[in-house]
C-alpha positions as a printed Julia matrix, in Angstrom:
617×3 Matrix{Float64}:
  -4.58   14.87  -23.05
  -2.83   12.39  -25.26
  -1.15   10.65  -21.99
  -4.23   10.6   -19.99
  -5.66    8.31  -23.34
  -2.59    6.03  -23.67
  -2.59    5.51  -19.87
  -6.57    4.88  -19.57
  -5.94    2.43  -22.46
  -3.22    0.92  -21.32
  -5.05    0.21  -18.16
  -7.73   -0.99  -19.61
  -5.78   -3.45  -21.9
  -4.14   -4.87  -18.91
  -7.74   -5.09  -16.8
  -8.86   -6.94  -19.81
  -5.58   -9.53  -19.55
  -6.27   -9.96  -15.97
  -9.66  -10.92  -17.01
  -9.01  -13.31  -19.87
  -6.51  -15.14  -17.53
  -9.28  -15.59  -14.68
 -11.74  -16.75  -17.47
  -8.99  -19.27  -18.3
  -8.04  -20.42  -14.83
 -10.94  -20.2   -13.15
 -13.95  -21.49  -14.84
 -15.79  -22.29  -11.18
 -19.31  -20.96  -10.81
 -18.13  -18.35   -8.1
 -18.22  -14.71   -9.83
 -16.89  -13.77   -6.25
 -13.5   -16.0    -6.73
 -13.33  -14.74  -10.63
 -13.21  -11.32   -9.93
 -10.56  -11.45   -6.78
  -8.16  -13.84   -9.35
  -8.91  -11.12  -12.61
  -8.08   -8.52  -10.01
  -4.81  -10.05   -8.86
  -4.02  -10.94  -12.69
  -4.47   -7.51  -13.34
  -1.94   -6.3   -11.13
   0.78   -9.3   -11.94
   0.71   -8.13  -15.55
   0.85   -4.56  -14.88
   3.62   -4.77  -12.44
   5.24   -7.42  -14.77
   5.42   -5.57  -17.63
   6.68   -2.75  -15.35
   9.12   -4.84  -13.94
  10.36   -6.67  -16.78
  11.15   -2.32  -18.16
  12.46   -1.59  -15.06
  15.09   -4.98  -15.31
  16.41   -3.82  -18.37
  16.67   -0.01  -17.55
  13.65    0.49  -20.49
  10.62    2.56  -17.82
   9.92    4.97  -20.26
   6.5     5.18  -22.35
   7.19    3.96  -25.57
   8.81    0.58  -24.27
   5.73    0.05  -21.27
   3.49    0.62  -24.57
   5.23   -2.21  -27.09
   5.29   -4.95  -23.3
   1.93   -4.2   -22.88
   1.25   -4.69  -26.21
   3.26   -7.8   -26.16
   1.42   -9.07  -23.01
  -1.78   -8.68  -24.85
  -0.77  -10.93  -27.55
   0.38  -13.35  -25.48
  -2.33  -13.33  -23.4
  -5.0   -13.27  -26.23
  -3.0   -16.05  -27.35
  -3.3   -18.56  -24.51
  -6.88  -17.31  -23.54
  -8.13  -17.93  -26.74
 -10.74  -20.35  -26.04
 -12.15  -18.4   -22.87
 -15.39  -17.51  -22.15
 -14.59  -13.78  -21.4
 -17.5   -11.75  -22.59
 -19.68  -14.64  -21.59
 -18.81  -14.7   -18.03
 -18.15  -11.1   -17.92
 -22.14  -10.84  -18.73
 -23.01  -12.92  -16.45
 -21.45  -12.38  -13.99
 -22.35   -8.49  -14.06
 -25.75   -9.72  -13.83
 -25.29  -11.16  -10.33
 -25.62   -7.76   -8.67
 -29.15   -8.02   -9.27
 -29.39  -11.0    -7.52
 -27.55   -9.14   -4.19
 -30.15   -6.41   -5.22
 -33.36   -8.67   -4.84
 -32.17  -10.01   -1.68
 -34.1    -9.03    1.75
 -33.11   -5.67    3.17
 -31.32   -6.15    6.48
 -29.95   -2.89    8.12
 -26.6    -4.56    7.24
 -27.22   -3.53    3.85
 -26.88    0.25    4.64
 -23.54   -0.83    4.62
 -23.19   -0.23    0.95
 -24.01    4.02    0.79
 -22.0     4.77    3.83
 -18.88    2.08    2.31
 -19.42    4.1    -1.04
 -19.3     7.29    0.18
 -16.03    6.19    2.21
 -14.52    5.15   -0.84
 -15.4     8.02   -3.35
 -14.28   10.76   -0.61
 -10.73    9.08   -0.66
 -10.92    9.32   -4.62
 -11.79   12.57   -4.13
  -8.7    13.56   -2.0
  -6.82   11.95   -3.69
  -7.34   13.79   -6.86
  -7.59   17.17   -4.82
  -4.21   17.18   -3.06
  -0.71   16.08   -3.67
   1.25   13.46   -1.7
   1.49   14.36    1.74
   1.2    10.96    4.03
   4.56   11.63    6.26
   6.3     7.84    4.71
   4.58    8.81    1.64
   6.41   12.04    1.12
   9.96   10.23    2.64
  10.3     7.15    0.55
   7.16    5.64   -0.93
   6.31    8.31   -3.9
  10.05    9.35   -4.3
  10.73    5.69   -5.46
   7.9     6.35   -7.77
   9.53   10.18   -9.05
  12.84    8.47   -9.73
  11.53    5.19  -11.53
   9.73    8.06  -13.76
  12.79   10.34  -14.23
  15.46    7.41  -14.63
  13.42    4.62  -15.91
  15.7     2.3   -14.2
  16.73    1.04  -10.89
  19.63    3.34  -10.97
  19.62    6.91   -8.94
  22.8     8.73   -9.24
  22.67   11.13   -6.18
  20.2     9.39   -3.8
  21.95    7.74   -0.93
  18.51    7.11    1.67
  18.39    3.74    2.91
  15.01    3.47    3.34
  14.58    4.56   -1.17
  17.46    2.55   -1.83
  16.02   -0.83    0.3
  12.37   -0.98    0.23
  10.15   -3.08   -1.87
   9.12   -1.26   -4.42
   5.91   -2.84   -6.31
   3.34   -0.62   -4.77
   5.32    2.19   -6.11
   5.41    0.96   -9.68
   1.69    1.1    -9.4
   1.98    4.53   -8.75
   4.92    5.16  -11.6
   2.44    4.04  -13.84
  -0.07    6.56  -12.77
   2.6     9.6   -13.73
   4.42    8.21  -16.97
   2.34    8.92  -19.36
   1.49   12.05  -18.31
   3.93   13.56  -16.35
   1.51   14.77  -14.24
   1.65   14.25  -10.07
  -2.36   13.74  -10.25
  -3.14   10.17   -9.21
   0.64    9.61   -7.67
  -1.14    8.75   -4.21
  -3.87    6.32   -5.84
  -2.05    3.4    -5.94
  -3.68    1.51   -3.07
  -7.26    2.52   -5.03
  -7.45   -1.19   -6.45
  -6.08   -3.15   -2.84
  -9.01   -1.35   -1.35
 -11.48   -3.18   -3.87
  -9.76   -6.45   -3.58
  -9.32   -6.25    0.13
 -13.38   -5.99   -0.01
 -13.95   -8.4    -2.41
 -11.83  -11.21   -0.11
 -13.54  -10.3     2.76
 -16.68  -10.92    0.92
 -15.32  -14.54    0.05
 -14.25  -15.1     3.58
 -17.88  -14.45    4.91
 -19.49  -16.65    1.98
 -16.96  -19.69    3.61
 -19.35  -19.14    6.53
 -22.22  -19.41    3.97
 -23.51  -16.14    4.89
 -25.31  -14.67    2.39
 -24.42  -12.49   -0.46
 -25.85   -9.32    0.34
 -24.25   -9.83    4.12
 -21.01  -10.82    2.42
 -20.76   -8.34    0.47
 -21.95   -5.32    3.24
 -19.34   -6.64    5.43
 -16.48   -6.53    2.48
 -17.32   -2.9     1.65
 -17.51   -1.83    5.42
 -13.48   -2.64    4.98
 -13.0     1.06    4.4
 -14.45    2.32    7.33
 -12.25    0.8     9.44
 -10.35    3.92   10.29
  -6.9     2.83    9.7
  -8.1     1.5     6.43
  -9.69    4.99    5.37
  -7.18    7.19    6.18
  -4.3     4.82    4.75
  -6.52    4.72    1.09
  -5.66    7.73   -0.63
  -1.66    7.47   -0.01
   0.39    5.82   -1.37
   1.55    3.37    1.58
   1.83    0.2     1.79
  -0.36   -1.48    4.18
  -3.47   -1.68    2.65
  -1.89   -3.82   -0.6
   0.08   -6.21    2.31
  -3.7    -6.79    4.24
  -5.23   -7.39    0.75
  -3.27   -9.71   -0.49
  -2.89  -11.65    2.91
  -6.99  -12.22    2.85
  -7.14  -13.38   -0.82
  -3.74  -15.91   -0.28
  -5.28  -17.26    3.25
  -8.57  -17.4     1.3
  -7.55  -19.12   -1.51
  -5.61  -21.67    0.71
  -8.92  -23.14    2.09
 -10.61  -24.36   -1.74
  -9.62  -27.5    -3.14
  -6.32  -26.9    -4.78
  -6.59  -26.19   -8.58
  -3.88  -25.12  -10.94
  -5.73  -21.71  -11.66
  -6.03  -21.19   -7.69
  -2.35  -21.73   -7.47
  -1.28  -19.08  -10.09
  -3.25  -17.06   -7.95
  -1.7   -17.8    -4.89
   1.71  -17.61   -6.61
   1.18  -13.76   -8.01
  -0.53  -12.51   -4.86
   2.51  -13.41   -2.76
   4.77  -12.44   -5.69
   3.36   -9.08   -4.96
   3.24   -9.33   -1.64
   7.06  -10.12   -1.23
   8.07   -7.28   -3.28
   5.28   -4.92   -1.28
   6.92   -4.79    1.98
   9.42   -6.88    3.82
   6.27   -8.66    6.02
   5.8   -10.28    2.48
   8.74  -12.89    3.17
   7.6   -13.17    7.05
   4.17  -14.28    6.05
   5.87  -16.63    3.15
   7.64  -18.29    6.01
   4.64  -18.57    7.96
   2.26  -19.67    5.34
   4.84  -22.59    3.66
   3.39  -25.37    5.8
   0.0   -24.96    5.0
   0.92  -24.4     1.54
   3.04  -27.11    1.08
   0.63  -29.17    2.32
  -2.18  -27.34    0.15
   0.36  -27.88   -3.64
   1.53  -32.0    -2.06
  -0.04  -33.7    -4.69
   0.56  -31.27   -7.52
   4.37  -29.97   -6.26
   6.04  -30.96   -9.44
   4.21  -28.71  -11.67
   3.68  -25.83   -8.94
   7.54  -25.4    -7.48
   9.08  -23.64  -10.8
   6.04  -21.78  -11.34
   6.26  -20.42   -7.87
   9.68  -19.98   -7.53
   8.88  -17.86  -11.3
   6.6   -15.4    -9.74
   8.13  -15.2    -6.49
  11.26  -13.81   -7.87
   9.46  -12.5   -10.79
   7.44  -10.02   -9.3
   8.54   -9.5    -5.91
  12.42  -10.76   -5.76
  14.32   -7.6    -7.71
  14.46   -5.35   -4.37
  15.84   -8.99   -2.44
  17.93  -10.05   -5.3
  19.64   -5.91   -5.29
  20.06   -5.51   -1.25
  21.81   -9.29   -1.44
  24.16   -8.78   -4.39
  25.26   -5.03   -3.36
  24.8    -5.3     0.73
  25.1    -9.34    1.28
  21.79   -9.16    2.61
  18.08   -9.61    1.48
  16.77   -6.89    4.47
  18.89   -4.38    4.15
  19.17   -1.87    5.72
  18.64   -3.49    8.55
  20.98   -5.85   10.15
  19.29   -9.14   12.5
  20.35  -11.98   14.55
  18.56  -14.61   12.09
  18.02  -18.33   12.9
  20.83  -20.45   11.21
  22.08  -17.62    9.3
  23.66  -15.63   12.27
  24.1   -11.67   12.08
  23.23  -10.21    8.52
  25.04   -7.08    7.45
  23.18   -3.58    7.17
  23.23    0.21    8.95
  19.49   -0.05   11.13
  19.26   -2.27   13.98
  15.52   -2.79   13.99
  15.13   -4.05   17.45
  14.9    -0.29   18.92
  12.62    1.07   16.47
  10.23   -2.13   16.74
  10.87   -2.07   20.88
  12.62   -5.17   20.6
  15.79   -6.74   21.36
  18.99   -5.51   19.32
  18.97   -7.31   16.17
  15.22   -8.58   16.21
  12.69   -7.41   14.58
   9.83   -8.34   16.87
   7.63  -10.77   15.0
   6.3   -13.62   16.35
   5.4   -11.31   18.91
   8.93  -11.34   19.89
   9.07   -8.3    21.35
   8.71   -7.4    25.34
   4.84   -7.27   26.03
   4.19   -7.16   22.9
   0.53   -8.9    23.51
  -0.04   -6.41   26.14
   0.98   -3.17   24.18
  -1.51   -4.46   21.44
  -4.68   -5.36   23.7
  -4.05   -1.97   25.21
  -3.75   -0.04   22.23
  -7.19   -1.79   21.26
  -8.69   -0.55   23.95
  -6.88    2.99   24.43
  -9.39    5.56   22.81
  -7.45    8.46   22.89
  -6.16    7.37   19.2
  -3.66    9.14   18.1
  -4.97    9.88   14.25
  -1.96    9.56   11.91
  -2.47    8.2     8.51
  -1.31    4.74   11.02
  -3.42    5.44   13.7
  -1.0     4.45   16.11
  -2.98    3.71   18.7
  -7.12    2.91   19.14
  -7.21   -0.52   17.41
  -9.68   -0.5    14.47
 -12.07    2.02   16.18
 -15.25    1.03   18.4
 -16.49   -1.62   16.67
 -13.57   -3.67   16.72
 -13.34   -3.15   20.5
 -16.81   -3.32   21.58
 -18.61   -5.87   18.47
 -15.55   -7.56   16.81
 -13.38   -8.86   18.86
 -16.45  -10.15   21.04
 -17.58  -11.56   18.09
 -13.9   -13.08   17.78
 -14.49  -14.39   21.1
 -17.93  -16.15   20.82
 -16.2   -18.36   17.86
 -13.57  -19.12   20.18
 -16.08  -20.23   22.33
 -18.05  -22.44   19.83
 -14.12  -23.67   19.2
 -14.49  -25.43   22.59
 -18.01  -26.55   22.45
 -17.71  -28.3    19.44
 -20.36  -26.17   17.63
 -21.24  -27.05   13.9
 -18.98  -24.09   12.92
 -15.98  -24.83   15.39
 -14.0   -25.91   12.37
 -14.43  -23.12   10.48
 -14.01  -21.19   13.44
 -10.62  -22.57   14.18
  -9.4   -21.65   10.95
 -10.51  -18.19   10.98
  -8.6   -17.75   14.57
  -5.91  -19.72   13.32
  -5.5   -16.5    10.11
  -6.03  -13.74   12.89
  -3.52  -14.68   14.87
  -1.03  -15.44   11.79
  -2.17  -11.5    10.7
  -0.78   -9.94   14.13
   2.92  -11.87   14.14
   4.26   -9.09   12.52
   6.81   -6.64   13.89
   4.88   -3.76   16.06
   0.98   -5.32   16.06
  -0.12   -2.94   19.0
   0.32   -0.57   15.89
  -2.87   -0.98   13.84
  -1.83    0.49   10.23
   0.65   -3.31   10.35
  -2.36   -5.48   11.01
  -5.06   -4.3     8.55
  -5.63   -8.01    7.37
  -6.74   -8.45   11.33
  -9.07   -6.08   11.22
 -10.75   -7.7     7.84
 -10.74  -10.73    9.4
 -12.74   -9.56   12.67
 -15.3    -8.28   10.17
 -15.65  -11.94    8.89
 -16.13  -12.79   12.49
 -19.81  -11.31   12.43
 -20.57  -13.51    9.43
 -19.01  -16.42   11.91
 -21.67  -15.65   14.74
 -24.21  -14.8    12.06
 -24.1   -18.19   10.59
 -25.28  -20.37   14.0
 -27.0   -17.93   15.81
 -29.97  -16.26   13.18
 -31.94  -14.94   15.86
 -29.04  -11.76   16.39
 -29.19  -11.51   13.33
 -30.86   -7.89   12.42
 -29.09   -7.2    16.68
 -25.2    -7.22   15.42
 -26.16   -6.01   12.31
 -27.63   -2.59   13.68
 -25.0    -2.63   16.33
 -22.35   -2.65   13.51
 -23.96   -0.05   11.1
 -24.35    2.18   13.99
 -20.71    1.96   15.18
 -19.14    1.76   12.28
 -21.08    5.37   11.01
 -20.3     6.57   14.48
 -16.22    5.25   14.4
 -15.99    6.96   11.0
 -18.03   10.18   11.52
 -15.8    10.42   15.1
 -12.58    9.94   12.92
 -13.55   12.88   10.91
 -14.69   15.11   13.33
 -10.81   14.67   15.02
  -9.17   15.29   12.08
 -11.14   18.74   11.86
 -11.08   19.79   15.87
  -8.25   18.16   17.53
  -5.34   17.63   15.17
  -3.23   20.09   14.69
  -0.47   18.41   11.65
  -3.06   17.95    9.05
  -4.32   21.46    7.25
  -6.24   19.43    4.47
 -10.0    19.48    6.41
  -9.91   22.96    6.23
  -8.87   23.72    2.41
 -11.14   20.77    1.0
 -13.55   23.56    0.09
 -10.61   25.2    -2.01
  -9.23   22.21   -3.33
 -12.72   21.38   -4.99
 -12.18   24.0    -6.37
  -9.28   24.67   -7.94
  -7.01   24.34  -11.04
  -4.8    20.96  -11.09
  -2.14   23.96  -10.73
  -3.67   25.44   -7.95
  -4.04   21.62   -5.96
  -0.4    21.49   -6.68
   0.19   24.32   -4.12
  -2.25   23.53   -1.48
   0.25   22.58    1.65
  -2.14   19.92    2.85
   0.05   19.36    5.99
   2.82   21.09    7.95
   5.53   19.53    6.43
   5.12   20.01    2.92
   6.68   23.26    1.08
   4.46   25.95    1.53
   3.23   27.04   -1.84
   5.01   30.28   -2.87
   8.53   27.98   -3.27
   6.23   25.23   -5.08
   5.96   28.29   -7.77
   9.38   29.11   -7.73
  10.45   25.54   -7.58
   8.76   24.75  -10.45
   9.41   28.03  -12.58
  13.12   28.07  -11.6
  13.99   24.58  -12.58
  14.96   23.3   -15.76
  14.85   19.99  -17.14
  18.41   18.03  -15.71
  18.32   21.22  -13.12
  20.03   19.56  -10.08
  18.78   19.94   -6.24
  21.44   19.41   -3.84
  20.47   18.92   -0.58
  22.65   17.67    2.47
  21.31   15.46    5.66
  18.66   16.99    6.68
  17.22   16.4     3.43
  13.76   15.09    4.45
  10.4    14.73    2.46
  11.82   13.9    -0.57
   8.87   14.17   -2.61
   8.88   17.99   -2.22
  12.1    17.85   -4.81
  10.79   16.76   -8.27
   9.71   19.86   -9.82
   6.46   19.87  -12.09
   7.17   17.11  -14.78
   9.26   15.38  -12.79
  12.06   17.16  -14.91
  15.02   17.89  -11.72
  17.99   15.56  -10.31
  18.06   15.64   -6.4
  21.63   14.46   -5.63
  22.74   14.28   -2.03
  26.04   15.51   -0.96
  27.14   15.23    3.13
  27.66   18.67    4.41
  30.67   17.13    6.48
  33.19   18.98    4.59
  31.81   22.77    3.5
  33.71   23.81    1.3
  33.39   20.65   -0.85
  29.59   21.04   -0.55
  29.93   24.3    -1.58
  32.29   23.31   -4.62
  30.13   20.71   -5.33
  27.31   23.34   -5.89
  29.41   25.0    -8.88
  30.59   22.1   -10.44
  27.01   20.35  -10.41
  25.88   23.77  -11.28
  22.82   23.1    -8.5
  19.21   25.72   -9.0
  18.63   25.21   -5.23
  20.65   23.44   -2.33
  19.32   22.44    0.97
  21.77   22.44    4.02
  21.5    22.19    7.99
  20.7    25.08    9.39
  23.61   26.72   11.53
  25.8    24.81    9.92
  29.65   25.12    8.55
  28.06   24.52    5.38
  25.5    26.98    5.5
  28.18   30.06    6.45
  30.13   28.89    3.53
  26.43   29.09    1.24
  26.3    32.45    3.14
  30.13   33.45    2.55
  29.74   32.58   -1.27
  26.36   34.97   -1.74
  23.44   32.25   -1.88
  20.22   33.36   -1.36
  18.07   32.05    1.7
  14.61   31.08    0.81
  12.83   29.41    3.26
  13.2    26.95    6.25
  12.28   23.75    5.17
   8.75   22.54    7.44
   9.51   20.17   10.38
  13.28   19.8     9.56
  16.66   21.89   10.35
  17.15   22.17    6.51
  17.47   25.44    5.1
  16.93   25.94    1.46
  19.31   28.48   -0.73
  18.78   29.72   -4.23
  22.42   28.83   -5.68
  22.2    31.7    -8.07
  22.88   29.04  -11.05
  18.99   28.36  -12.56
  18.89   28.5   -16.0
């Protein structure tokens, strides 16, 4: 109980930092633009402080409490003479302004939004990590910050844990610290949702639409399939669309120092989120050179600070130990030639060898996407590979999207406004793979701003769209539901939600929510045969990683090839490993057999086989 208190606390000190800064910074009359910069504050000086632990090999409870403490101080320091409870007030009151507004039947936005976002709470809380890159690299990044408390993972040789930007997964280290406890390990994208909403919002209000619309069309954010079934994992998608809308936003006010620190954390966190950080850098360094011209003497070391600062470590690692910023992957970059690395990315994104397929570099890439948002047989992953943003975006959106281009080329009063939003669609599909939707979330927020677009020169439609979108956004989600439950086959969760309410935070530890987590009578045995240091050894086909960490996050996986067999099997002894996982047929697995190990179960939707060594203390 104690850790759930320090880490509510905690939390709530650094909410409270976030909102000092934006008091400080941004002392504007827009509670809209104050609560998207406290938001993004928020999560600088949490992943800061986390960071700044992490740098010096310090993650562990004790030190996160004394930064955060420190960070506090600071901040109460340099915020001194902000407004905070002021604005906090009064800005709190302004709901009740959206409140007295006229109803529109764009306003039943807000129950059916809500009831989106308190289900993926909900399932969160009631099942443990199961998204399929959840389970292979995102939350295991988050399991070994927690058991290390460093950067450094004796044992773990997967390129895609030991290369990926890692921020999102601090987030979610934080969540399990203090605690020890795997509760809230898939929440971290909880807060992107919220900002992701709130920039959306903003967007529509730079069509002066009105609040209540603006707001209605933020929240509908999470019914965008994709969106939904992406928000209660811990992915990374959601975060990289989030902070893409409040960067591109930002970039259209007058240019302000406070606006700038904004800018500067949100791609700080956005480079160390996922590599499409440092593709949308590139991208976006025109217009935001041209944004910081008068001011570039003061911005440059403050950007180059945060850049590095809060999304450079996983760059600044791959460079020094691999000689390249992207590894694992090796590319044919401009200037810079071939970079070194083990993945050529050009097959996996259908692209050339060496490319990775942005700038819609890849074959057809423009024709896989416009038929993929038009192919309604989607295939429901936690990605939704295929099916665009669901009906609306097909059949109101993009249309929407397409009268704006229109008024582009008439000259309307809104063509210029128009333009621009175009102009940040387009930049939100050059990344690798757009046909897939779960890499172009930002598009589908910015299609949503496209109503408030039409909205703003044609008020006669008004109460028209809006219906039109209520009733296909309630029918996109209620259709997305009704799949998962009838038609696929991967995902067990629909079914046990009824036991999961239920049940003990024990008991939600063993649900298998999907078909390739560990069914739950080896979750019991895993967690009662383990000890704390008890080492996992587990050979190629050592998949799902997440499935390792016994309760407490207490056991070392270490991986060991099975190339050799009897040096695996050596390796067992001298590492005295509880449990080892190994091929199935294998050399390695006859030795296991030769040597008396105990079978115990097929691991799901691999060829691993995992043996009880005989060695648990």
């Amino acid at each position: 109980m104690s850790g759930w208190l320090i880490w509510l606390a905690l939390t709530a000190l650094h909410a409270w930092c976030g909102w000092s800064w934006a008091c400080t910074w941004i002392t504007g009359t827009s509670a809209l633009e104050r609560f998207i910069a406290a938001m993004v504050f928020t999560l600088a000086g949490l992943i800061g402080v986390e960071m700044l632990c992490v740098a010096f090999s310090v993650f562990t409870p004790s030190w996160l409490i004394f930064t955060t403490l420190a960070w506090l101080a600071i901040t109460r320091f340099a915020t001194r003479d902000a407004r905070t409870t002021a604005l906090l007030l009064n800005d709190s009151a302004r709901i009740w302004w959206v409140a007295r507004e006229r109803f529109t039947p764009i306003t039943l936005l807000y129950p059916l939004a809500l009831l989106a976002f308190v289900a993926s709470c909900a399932l969160t809380y009631w099942f443990r990590a199961w998204n399929y890159d959840g389970t292979v690299y995102h939350t295991p990044i988050a399991y070994l910050l927690v058991r290390y408390g460093s950067l450094e993972w004796p044992g773990i040789t997967s390129v895609w844990i030991q290369g990926y930007p890692f921020d999102v997964s601090l987030l979610s280290a934080w969540n399990i610290i203090f605690t020890r406890e795997k509760v809230f390990d898939d929440a971290a994208q909880l807060p992107f949702v919220v900002l992701a909403m709130a920039a959306i919002a903003w967007w529509c209000r730079f069509f002066n639409a009105s609040r209540a619309i603006s707001l209605a069309l933020g929240a509908s954010f999470i019914l965008l399939s994709p969106v939904w079934l992406q928000s209660m994992h811990t992915q990374v998608d959601i975060a990289c669309a989030a902070l893409f809308l409040v960067v591109t936003r930002f970039l259209l006010e007058p240019m302000t120092r406070g606006r700038a620190m904004v800018v500067f954390c949100a791609l700080g966190i956005y480079l160390g989120t996922k590599f499409t950080g440092a593709l949308h850098l590139v991208a976006l360094t025109p217009w935001l050179a041209w944004w910081l011209r008068a001011n570039w003497r003061w911005a440059l070391p403050r950007a180059v600070f945060l850049l590095l600062g809060l999304g450079g470590a996983r760059y600044l690692i791959n460079v020094l130990a691999h000689g390249t910023p992207f590894w694992p992957f090796w590319m044919n970059l401009p200037l810079l030639g071939r970079t070194e690395g083990l993945i050529d990315p050009g097959p996996i994104n259908l692209s050339r060898s060496g490319s990775s397929g942005a700038f819609f570099g890849a074959p057809n890439s423009i024709g896989y996407m416009l038929y993929s948002w038009y192919h309604d047989d989607s295939a429901l992953w936690p990605d939704v590979r295929s099916g665009g943003f669901g009906f609306v975006f097909r059949w109101l959106l993009l249309p929407c999207l397409g009268l704006l281009a229109i008024d582009v080329l008439r000259r309307r009063p809104n063509a210029e406004r128009a333009l621009i939003l175009i102009t940040a669609f387009i930049l939100a599909l050059i990344v690798p793979m757009p046909w897939w939707p779960r890499y172009t979330l930002a598009a589908g927020g910015l299609s949503l701003v496209a109503i408030a677009g039409v909205l703003s020169d044609r008020a006669r439609g008004t109460w028209i769209i809006a219906s039109l979108l209520v009733g296909l956004l309630a029918f996109g989600w209620a259709t997305t539901l009704r799949n998962l439950v009838r038609d696929v086959h991967e995902y067990k969760w629909p079914a046990l939600v009824h036991q999961a309410r239920k049940a003990t935070p024990h008991e939600r530890e063993r649900i298998q929510a999907t078909t390739w987590l560990w069914p739950p009578e080896f979750i019991d045995a895993r967690d009662a045969q383990f000890a704390d240091g008890g080492v996992l050894l587990f050979d190629e086909t050592g998949d799902f990683a997440s499935e390792f960490f016994a309760k407490g996050i207490r056991n070392d996986p270490h991986f060991m090839s099975n190339a050799d067999p009897k040096l695996f099997a050596d390796q067992i002894k001298t590492q005295r490993a509880c449990w080892a996982i190994v091929a199935q047929d294998s050399k390695a697995e006859t030795e296991l057999k030769q040597r008396g190990m105990k079978l115990l179960f097929q691991a799901p939707r691999t060829s691993g086989r995992v043996y009880d060594t005989g060695q648990c203390r």
